[in-house]
VOFIKOL-952001 format. One record per atom (N, C-alpha, C): atom name; residue in three letters; residue number from 1; x, y, z. Coordinates in Angstrom, 2 decimals, decimal comma. Example, Ala and Ser with C-alpha at 12.3 -4.5 7.8 and 13.67 -1.06 7.14 Angstrom:
2
- at_aa_i_east_north_up
- N_ALA_1_13,19_-5,69_7,80
- CA_ALA_1_12,30_-4,50_7,80
- C_ALA_1_13,20_-3,30_7,80
- N_SER_2_12,85_-2,25_7,08
- CA_SER_2_13,67_-1,06_7,14
- C_SER_2_12,90_0,03_7,87
END
This chain:
172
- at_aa_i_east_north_up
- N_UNK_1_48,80_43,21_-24,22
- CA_UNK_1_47,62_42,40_-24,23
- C_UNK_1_46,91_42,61_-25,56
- N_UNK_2_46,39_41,45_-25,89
- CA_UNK_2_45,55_41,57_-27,92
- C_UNK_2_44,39_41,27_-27,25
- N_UNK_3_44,01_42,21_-28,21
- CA_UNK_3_42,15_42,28_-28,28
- C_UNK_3_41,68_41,12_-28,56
- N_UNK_4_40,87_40,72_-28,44
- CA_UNK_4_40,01_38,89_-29,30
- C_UNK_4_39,63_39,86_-30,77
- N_UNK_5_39,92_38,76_-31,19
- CA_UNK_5_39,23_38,83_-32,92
- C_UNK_5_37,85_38,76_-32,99
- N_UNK_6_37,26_39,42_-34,14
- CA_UNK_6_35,44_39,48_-34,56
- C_UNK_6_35,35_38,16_-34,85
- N_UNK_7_34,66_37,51_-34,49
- CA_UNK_7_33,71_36,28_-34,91
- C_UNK_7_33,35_36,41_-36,51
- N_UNK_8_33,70_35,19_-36,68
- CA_UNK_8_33,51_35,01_-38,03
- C_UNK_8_34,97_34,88_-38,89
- N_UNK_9_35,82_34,70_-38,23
- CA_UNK_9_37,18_35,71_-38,94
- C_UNK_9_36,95_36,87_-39,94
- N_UNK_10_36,85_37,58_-39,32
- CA_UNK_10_36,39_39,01_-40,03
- C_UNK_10_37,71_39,50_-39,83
- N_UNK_11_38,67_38,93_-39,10
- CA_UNK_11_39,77_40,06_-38,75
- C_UNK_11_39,73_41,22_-38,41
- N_UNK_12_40,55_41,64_-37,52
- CA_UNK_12_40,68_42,33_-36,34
- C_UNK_12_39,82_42,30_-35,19
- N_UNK_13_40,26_43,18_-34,73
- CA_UNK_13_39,92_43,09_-33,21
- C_UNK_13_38,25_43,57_-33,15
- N_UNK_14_38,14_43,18_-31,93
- CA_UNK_14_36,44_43,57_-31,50
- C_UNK_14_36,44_44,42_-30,52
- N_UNK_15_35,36_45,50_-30,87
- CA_UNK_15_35,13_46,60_-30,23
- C_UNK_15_34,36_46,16_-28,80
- N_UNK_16_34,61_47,36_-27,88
- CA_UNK_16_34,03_46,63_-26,54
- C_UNK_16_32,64_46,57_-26,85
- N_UNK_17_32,09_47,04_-27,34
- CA_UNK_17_30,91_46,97_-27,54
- C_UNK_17_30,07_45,53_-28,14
- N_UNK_18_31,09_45,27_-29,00
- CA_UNK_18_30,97_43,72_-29,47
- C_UNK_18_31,34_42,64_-28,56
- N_UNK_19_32,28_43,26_-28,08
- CA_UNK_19_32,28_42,04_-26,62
- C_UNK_19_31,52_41,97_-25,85
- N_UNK_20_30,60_43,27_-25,27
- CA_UNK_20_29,42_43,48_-24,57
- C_UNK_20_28,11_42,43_-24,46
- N_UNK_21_28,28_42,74_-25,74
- CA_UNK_21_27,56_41,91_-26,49
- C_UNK_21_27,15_40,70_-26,72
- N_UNK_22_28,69_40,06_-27,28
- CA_UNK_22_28,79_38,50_-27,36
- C_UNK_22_28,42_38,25_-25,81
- N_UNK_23_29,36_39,17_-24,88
- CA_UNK_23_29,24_38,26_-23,59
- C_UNK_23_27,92_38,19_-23,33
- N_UNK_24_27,25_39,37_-23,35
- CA_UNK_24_25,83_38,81_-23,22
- C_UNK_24_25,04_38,09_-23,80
- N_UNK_25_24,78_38,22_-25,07
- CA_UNK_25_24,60_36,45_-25,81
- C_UNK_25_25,16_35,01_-25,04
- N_UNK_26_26,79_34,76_-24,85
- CA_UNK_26_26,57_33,94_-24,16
- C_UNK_26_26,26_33,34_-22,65
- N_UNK_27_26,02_34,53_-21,96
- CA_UNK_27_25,26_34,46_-20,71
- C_UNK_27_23,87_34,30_-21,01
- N_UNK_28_23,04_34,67_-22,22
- CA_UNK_28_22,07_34,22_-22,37
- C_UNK_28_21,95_32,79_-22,35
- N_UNK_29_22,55_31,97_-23,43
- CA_UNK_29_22,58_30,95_-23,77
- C_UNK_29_22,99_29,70_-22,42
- N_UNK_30_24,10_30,39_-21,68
- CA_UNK_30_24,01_29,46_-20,66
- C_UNK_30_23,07_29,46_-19,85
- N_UNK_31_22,16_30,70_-19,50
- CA_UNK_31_21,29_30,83_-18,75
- C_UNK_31_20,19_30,21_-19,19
- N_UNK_32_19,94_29,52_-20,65
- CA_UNK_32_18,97_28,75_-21,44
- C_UNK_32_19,56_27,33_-21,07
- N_UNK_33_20,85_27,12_-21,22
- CA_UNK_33_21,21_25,99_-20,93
- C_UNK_33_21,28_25,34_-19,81
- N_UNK_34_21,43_26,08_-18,74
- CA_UNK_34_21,22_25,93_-17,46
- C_UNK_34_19,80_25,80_-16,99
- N_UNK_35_18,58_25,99_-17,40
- CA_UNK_35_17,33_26,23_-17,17
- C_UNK_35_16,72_24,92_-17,50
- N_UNK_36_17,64_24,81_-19,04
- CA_UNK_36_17,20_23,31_-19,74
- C_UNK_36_17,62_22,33_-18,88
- N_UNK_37_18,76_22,35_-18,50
- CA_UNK_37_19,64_21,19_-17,41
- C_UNK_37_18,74_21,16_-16,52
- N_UNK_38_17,93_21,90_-15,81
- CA_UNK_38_17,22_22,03_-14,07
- C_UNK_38_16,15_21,42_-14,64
- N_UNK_39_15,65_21,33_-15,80
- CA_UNK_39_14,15_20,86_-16,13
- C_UNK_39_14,31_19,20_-16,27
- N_UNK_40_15,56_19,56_-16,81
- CA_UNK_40_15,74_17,81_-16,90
- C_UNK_40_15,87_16,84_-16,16
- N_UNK_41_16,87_17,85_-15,18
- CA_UNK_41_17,27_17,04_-13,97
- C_UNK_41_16,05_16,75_-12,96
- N_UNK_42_14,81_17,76_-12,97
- CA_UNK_42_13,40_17,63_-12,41
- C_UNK_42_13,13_16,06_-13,09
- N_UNK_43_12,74_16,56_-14,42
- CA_UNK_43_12,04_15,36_-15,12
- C_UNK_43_13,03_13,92_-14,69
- N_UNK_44_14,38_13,83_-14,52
- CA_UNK_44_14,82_12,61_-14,30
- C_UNK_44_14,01_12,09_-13,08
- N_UNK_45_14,03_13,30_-11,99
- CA_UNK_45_14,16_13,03_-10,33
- C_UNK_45_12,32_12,55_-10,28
- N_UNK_46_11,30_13,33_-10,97
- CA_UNK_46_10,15_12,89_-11,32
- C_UNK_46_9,88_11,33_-11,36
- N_UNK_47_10,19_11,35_-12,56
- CA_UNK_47_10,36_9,89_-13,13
- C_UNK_47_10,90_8,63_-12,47
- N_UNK_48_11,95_9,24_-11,79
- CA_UNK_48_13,12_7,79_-10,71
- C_UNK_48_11,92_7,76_-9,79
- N_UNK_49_11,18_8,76_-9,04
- CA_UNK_49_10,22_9,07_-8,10
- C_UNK_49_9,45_8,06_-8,55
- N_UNK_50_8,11_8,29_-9,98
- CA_UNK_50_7,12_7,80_-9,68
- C_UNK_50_7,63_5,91_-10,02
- N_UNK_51_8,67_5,62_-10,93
- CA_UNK_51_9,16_4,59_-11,22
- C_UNK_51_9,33_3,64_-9,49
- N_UNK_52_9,48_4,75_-8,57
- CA_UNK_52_9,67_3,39_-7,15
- C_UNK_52_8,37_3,44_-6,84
- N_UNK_53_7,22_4,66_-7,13
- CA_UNK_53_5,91_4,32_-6,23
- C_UNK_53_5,41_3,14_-7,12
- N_UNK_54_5,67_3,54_-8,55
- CA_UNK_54_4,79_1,75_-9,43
- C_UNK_54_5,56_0,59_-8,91
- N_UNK_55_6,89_0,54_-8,16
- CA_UNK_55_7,28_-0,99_-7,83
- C_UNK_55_7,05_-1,12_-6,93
- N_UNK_56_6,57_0,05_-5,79
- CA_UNK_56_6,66_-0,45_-4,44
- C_UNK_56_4,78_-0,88_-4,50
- N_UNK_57_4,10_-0,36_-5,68
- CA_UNK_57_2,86_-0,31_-5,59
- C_UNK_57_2,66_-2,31_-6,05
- N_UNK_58_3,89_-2,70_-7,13
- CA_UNK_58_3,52_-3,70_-7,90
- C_UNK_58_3,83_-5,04_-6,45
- N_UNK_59_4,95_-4,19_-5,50
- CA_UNK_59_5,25_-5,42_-4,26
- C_UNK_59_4,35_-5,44_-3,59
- N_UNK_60_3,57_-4,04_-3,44
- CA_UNK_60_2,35_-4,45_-2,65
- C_UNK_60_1,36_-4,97_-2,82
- N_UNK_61_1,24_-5,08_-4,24
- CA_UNK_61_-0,15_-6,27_-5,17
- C_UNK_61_0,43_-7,62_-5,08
- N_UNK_62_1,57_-7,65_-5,10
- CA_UNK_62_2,33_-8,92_-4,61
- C_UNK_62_1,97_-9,67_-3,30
- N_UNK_63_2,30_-8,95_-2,38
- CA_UNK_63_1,95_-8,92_-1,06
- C_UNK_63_0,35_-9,46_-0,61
- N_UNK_64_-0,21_-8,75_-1,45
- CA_UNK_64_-1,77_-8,33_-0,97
- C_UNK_64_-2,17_-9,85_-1,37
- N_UNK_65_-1,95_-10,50_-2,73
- CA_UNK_65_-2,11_-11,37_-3,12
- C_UNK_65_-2,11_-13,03_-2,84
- N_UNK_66_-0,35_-12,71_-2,11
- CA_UNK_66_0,05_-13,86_-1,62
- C_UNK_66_-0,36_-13,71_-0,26
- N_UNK_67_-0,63_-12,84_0,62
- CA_UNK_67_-1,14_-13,07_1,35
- C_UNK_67_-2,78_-13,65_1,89
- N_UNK_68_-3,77_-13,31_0,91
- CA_UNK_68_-4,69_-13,45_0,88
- C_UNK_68_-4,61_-15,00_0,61
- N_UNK_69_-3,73_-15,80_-0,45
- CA_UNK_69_-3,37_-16,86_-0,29
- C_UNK_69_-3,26_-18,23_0,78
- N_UNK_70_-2,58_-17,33_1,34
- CA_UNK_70_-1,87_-17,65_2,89
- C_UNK_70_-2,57_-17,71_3,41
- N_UNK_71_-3,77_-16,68_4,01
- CA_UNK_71_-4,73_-16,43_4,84
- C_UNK_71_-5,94_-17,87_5,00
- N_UNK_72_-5,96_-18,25_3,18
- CA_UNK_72_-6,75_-19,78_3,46
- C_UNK_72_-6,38_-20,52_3,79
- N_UNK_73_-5,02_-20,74_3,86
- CA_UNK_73_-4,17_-22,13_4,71
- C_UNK_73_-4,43_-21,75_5,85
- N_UNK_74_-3,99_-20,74_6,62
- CA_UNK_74_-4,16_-20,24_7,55
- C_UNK_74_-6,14_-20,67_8,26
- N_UNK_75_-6,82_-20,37_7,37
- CA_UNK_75_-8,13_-20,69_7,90
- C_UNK_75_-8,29_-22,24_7,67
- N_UNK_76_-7,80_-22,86_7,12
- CA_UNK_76_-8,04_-24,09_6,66
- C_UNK_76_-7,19_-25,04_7,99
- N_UNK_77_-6,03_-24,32_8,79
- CA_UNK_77_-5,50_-24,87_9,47
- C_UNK_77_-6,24_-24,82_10,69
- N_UNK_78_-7,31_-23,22_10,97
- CA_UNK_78_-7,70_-22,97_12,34
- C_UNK_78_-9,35_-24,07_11,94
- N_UNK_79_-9,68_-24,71_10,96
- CA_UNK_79_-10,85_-25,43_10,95
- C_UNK_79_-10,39_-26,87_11,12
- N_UNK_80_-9,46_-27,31_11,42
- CA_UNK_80_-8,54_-28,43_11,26
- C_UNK_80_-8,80_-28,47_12,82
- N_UNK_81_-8,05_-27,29_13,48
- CA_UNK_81_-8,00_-26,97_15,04
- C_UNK_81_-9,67_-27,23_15,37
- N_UNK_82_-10,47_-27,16_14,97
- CA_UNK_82_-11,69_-26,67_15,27
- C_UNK_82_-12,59_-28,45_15,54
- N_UNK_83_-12,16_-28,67_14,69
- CA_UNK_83_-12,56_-30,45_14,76
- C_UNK_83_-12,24_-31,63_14,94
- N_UNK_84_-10,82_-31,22_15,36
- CA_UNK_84_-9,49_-32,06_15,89
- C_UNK_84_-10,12_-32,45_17,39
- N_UNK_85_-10,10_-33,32_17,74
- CA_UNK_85_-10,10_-33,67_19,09
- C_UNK_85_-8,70_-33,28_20,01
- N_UNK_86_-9,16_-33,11_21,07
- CA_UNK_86_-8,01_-32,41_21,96
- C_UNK_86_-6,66_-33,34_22,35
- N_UNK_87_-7,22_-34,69_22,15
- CA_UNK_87_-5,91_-35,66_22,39
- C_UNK_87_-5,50_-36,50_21,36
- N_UNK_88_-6,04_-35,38_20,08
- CA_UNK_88_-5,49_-36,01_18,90
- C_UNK_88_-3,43_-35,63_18,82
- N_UNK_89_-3,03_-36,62_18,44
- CA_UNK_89_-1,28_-36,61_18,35
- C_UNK_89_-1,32_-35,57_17,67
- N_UNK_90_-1,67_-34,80_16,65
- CA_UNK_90_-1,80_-34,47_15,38
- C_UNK_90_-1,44_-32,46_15,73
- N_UNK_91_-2,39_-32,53_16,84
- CA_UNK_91_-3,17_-31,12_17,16
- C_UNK_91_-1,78_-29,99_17,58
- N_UNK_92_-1,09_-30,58_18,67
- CA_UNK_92_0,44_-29,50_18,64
- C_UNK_92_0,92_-29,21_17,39
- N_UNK_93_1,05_-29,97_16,62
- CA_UNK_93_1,70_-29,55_15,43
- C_UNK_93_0,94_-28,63_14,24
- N_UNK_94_-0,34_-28,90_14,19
- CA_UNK_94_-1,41_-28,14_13,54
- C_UNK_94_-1,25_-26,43_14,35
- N_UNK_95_-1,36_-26,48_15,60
- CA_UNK_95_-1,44_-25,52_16,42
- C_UNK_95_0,45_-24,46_16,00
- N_UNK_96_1,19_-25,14_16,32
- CA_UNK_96_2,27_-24,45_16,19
- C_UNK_96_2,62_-24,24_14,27
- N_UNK_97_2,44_-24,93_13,60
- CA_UNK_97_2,24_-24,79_11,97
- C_UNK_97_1,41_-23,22_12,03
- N_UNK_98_0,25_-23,23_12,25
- CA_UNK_98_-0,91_-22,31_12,65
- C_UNK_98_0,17_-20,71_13,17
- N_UNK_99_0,95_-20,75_14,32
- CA_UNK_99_1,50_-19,74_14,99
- C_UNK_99_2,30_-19,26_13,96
- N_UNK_100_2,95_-20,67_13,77
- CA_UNK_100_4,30_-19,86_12,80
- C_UNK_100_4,15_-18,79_11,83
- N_UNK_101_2,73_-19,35_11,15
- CA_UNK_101_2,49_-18,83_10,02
- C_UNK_101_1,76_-17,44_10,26
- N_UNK_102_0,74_-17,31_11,13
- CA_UNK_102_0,71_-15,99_11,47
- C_UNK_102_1,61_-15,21_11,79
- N_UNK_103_2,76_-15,54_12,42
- CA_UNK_103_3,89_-14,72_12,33
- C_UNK_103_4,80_-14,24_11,35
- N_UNK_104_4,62_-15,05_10,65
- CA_UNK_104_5,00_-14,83_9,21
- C_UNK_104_4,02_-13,85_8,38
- N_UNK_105_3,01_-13,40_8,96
- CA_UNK_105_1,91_-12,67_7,76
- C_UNK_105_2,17_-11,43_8,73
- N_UNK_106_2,58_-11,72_10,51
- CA_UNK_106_2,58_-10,71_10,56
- C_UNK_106_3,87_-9,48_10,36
- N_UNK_107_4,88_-10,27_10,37
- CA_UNK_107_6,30_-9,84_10,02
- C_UNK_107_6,37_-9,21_8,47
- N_UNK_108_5,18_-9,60_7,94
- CA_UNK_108_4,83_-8,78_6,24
- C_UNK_108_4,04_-7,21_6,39
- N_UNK_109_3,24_-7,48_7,31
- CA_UNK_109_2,60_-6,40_7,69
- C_UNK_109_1,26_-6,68_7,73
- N_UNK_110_0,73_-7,95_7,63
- CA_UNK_110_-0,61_-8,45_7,52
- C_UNK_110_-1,17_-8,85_8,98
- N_UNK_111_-2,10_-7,87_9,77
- CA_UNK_111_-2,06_-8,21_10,65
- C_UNK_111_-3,76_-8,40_11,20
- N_UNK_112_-4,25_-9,04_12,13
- CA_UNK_112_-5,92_-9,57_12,23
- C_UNK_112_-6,78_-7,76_12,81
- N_UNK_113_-7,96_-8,20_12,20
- CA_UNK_113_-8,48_-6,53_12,81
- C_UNK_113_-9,17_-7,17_13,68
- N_UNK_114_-8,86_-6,52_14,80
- CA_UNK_114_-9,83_-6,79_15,74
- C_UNK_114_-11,26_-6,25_15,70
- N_UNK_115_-11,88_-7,85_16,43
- CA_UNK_115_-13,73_-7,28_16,19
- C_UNK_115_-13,95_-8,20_17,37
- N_UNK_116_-14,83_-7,80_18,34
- CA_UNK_116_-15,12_-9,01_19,39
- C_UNK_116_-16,67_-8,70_18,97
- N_UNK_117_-17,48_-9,71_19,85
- CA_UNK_117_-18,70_-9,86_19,55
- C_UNK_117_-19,50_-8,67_20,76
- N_UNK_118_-20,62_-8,06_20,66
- CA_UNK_118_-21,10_-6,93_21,45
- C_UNK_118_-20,33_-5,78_20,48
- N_UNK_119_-19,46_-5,51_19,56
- CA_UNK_119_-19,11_-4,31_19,02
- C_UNK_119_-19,75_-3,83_18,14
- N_UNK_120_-19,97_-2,49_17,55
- CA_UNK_120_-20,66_-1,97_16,53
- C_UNK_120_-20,38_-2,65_14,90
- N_UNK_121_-21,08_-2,60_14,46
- CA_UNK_121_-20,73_-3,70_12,96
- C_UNK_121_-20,23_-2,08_12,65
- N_UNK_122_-19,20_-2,26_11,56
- CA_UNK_122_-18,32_-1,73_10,90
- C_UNK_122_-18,04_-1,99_9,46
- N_UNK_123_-19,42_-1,26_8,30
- CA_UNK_123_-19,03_-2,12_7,05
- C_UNK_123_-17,52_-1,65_6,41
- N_UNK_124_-16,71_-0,91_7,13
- CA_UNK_124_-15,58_-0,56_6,77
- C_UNK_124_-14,60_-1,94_6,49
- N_UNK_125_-14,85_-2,52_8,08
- CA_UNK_125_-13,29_-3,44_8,33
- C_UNK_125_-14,47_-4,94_8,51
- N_UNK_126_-16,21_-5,14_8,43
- CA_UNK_126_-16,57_-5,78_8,56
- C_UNK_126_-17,37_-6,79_7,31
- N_UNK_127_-17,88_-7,55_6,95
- CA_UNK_127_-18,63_-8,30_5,91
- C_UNK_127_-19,72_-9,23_7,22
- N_UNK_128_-20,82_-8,58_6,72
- CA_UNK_128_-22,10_-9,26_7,71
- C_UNK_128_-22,03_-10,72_6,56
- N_UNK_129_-22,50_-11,84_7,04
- CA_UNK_129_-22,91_-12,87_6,38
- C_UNK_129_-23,88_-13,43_7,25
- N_UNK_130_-24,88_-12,81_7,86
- CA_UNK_130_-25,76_-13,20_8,48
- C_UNK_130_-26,48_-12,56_9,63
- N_UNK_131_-27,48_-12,61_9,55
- CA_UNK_131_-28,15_-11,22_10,97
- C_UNK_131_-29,34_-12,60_11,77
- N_UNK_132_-28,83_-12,38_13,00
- CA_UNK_132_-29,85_-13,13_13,84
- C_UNK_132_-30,40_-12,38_14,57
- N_UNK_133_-31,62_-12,47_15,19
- CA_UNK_133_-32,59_-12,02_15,73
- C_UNK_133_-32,24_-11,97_17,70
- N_UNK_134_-32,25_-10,65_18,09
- CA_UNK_134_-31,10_-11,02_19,36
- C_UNK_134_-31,97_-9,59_20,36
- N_UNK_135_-31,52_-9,73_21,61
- CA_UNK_135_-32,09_-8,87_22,24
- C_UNK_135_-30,87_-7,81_22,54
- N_UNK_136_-30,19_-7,23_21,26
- CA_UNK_136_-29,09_-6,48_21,77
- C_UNK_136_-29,21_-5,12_20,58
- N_UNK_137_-28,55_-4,58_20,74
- CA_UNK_137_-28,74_-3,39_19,40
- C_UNK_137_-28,49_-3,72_18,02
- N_UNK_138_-29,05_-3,45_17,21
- CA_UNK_138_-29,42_-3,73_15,63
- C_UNK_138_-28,22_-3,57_15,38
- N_UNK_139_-27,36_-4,78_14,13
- CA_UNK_139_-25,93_-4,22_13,97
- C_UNK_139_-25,00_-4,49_14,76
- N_UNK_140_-25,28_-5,21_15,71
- CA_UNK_140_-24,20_-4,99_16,31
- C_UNK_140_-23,30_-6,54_16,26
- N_UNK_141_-21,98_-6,97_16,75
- CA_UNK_141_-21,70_-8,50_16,19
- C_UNK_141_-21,60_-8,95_17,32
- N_UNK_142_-22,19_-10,41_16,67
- CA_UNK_142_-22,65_-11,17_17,36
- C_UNK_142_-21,06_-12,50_17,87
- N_UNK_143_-21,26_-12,63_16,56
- CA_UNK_143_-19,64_-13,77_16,46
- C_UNK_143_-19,18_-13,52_15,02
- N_UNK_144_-17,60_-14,06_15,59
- CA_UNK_144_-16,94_-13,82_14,20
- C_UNK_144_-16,82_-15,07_13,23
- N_UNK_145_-17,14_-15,49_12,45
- CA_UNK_145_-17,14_-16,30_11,40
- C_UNK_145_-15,87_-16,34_10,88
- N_UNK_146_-15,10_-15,38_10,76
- CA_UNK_146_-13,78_-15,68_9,80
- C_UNK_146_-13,25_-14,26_9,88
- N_UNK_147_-11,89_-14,42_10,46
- CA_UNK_147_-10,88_-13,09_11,20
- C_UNK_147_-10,92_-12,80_9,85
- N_UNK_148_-10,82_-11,24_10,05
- CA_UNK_148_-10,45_-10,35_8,50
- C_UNK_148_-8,89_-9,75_8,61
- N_UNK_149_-8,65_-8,86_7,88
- CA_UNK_149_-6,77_-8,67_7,99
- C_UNK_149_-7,00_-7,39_7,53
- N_UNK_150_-5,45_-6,91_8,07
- CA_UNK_150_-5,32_-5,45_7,15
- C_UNK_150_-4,49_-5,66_6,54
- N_UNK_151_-3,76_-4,85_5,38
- CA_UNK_151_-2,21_-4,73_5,33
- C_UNK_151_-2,06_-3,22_4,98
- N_UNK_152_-0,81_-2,48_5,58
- CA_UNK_152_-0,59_-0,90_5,22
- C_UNK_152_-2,05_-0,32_5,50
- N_UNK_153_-2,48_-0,58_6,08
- CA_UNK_153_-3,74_0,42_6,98
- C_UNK_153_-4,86_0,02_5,52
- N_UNK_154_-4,81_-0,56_4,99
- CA_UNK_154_-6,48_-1,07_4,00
- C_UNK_154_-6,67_-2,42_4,06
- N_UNK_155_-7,93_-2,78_4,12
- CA_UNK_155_-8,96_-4,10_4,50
- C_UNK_155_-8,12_-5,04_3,44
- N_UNK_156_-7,60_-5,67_4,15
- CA_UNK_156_-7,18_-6,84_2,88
- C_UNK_156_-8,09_-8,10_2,73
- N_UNK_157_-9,12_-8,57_3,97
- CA_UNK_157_-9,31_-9,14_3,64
- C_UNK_157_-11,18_-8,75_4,94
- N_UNK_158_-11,96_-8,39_4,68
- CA_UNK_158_-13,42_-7,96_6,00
- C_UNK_158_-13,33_-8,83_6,95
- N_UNK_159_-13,52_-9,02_7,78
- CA_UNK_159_-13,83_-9,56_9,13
- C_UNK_159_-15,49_-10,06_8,99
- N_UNK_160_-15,83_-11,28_8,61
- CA_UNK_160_-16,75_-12,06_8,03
- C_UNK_160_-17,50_-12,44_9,85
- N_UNK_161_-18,85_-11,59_9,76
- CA_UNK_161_-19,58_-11,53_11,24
- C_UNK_161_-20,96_-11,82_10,73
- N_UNK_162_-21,62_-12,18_12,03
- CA_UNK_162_-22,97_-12,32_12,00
- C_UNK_162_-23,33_-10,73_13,21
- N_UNK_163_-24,20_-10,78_12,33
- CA_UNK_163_-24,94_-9,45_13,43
- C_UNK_163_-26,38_-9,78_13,88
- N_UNK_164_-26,62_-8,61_14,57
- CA_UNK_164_-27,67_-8,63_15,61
- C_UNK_164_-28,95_-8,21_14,66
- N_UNK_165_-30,06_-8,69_14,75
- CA_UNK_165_-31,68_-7,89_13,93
- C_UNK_165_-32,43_-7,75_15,01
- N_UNK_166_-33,41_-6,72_14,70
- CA_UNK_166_-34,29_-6,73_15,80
- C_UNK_166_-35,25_-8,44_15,51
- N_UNK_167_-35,66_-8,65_16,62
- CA_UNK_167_-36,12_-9,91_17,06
- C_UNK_167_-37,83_-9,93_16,41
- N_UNK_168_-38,11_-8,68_16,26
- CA_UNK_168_-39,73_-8,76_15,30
- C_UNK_168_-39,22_-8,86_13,67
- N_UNK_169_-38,30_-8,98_13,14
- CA_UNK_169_-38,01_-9,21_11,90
- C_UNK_169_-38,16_-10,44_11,59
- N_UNK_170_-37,70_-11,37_12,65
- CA_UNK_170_-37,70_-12,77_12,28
- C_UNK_170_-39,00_-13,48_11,98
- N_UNK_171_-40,15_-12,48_12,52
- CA_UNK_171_-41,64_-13,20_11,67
- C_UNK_171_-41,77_-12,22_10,22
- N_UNK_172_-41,18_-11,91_9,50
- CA_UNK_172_-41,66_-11,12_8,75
- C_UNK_172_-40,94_-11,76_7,66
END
């Protein structure tokens, strides 16, 4: 069996001590190189990471958008319903146009928040556009003016109510 040669071609052989050596030098170096590889491979896995939250963030501005869109046809169709006479030819088809399409907002994830009238106003999921004078608790809704929406659990669009005032406000 032959010794390895000194580095450098220095000729001859290398003392164990020099092999000691080298080997440990290059266990250093892989152990640098290997450290470098894990940082990188972080920084790729980082990056691929936040690269899907900005597209899934850019489909959901997408979403949020076109839906809010939608939502006025959608109201524009239930005010159609609203003044349509009942034996107008017209009205099944307004009515089922109307279904479809909520099913369609809701199959996106856009779905109505519920608010009935007697419930606590909620400026979270609610938009007051009006306070009448009522013998019921301050705040509280009266009727809904215009269904509000969620999408992914945030207000996409308030739930547009009239609320309750105390009834001595109305002279003031």
């Amino acid at each position: 069996m032959t010794r390895p040669e000194r580095p450098g071609g220095r000729g001859g052989a290398m003392s164990l001590g020099e092999c000691q050596a080298e080997l440990a030098a290059a266990r250093e170096q892989a152990a640098a190189l290997q450290d470098k590889y894990l940082r990188a491979a972080a920084a790729i896995e980082q990056t691929r990471k936040q690269a899907e939250r900005e597209a899934q963030a850019r489909v959901a501005q997408r979403v949020r958008g076109f839906g809010l869109r939608l939502l006025e046809v959608a109201d524009n169709l239930e005010r159609a319903l609203q003044h349509a006479p009942q034996g107008d030819a017209l009205r099944p088809g307004v009515e089922a146009t109307l279904r479809q399409l909520q099913t369609a907002l809701s199959q996106e994830g856009i779905a109505p928040i519920p608010v009935q009238p007697g419930e606590p106003f909620d400026p979270q999921l609610h938009e007051a556009i009006a306070g009448q004078p009522a013998l019921v608790a301050r705040d509280t809704v009266l009727a809904v003016s215009q269904a509000g929406y969620i999408f992914e659990g945030h207000v996409l669009r308030p739930a547009r109510v009239i609320v309750a005032t105390p009834i001595a406000e109305r002279d003031g």
